[in-house]
N, C-alpha and C positions, 0 to 999 in steps of 0.2 A: 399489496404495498409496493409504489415504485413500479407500476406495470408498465410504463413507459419504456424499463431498459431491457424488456423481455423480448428480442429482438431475434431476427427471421437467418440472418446469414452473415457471413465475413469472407474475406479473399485471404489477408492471414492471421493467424490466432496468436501467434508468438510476438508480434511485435506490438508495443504498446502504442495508444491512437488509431492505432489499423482495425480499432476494439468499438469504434462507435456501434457499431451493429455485431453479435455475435450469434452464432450458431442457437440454435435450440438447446443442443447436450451441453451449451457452457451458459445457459440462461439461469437466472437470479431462480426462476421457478425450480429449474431443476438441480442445482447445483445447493441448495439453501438444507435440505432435508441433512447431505452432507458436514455442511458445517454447524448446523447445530447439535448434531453427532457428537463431532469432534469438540466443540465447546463444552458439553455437560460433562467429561472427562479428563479436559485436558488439563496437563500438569508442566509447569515452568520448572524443569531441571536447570536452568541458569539465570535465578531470580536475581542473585549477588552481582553478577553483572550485568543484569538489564536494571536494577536497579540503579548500580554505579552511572551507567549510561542515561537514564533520567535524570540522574542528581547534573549531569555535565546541559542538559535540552533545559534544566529551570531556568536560565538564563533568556533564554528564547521564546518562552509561551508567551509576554505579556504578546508580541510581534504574532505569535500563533493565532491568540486568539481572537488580537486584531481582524485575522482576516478568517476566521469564523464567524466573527459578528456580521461580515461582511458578504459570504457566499453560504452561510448556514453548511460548512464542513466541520466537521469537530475539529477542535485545535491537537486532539490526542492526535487523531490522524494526522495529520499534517506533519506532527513534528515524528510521529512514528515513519512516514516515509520518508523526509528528508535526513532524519538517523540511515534507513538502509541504501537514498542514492547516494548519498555525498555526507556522510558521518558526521551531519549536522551542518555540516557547510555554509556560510550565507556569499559566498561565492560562485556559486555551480548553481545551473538551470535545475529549479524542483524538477523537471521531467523526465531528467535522463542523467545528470547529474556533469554537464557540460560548463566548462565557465560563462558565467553569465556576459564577461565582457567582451566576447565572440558570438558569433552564430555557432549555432548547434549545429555538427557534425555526422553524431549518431541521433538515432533516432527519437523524439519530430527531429528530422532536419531541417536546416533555415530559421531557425528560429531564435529572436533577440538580434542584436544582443541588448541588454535588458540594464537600463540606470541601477535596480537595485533589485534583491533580492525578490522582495516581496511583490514587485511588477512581475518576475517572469513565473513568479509561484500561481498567481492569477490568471497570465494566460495557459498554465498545464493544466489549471483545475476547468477555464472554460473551455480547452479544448476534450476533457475528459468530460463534458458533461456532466461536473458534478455540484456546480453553481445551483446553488437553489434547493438541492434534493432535502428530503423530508424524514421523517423518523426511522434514525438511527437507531439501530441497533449494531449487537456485538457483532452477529452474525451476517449482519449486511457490510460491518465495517472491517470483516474480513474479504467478504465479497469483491467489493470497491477495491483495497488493495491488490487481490491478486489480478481483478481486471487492470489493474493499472500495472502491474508489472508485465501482465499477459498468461495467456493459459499453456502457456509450454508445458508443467508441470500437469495439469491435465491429462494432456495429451496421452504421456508415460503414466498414466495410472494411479500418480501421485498426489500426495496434499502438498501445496507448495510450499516452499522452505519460505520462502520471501514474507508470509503469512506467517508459520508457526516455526520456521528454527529457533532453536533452544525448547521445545517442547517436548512434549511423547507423543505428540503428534506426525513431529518431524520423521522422514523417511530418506531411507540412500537416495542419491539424485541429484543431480545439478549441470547445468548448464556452465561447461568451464570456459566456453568463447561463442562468440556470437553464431545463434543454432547449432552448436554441436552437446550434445548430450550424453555427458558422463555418468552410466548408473551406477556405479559403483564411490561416486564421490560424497560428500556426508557434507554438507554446506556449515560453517564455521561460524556463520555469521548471526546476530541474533535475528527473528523475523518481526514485524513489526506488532505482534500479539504481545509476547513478553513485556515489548517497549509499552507498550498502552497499558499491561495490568501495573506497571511500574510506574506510570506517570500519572495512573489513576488513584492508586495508594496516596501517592503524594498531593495530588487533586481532587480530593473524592466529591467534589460538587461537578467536576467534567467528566464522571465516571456515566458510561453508557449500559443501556439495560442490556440483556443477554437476547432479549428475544422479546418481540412485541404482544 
């Protein structure tokens, strides 16, 4: 499935985009046994507020799913990661969570600045290479996000919060400034799994299989 993104090598693994090609140990083959691991078990200790937090993104699917129909991304995703760059924001670059009425600063840098929302949401998803990709799954659409965030969490030996905070998944760990690595920190924020079993509930005809 997707052997396209099964890819030979990177220069860096932490910063997102720098991700079109990754390592072996952080490829879809190898990393996949992982998350479906963690998916047949995992449990959402902050359902009440990932659900809260959906009830606030209903506003914003029809706009979601616009541009699902569009690049074949699930609309869950989309509005799962725009919850964790920019807390739903339709001001800030999907990529990094930069205002969109500037260029992008951090990383992509240069990029935009962008008339509307939904323009610079299009060029993160076709610079990620995700325009077009094919059956989805849960465990690929954890995959996808932490590639989009970066394997920093990897790296340290961890599931990434970005993916499963608010879960039992979730593990000490986080990144409190750009490349420095706190392990001792416990990330707050919820990770964009929670958001998607929350906005599937609500959606259960854009609810994704667990595994193909």
């Amino acid at each position: 499935m997707n052997e396209v993104l099964t890819f030979a090598k990177a220069t860096k693994l932490d910063i997102r985009f720098g991700l079109v090609e990754v390592p072996v140990q952080y490829s879809w083959n190898e990393l996949r046994p992982k998350y479906q691991k963690w998916l047949e078990n995992v449990k959402v200790y902050k359902y009440n507020t990932a659900n809260l937090e959906a009830h606030v993104i209903v506003p914003l699917m029809s706009m979601y799913t616009q541009i699902a129909a569009e690049t074949n991304v699930p609309a869950t995703w989309i509005a799962a990661i725009n919850y964790r760059e920019s807390a739903n924001s339709l001001h800030r670059y999907f990529g990094n969570g930069d205002p969109i009425s500037h260029t992008t600063v951090h990383v992509p840098k240069g990029r935009g600045p962008f008339k509307t929302w939904k323009a610079g949401c299009l060029d993160a998803l076709h610079m990620m290479g995700l325009v077009g990709l094919t059956n989805w799954t849960l465990d690929w659409f954890c995959y996808q996000a932490e590639r989009f965030n970066g394997f920093g969490y990897e790296m340290h030996g961890k599931a990434s919060s970005y993916v499963f905070g608010g879960t039992s998944v979730q593990q000490r760990g986080k990144y409190d400034a750009d490349g420095h690595w706190n392990p001792d920190l416990m990330d707050s924020q919820l990770g964009v799994l929670p958001i998607y079993f929350a906005l599937a509930k609500i959606y259960p005809t854009l609810a994704i299989p667990l595994k193909d």
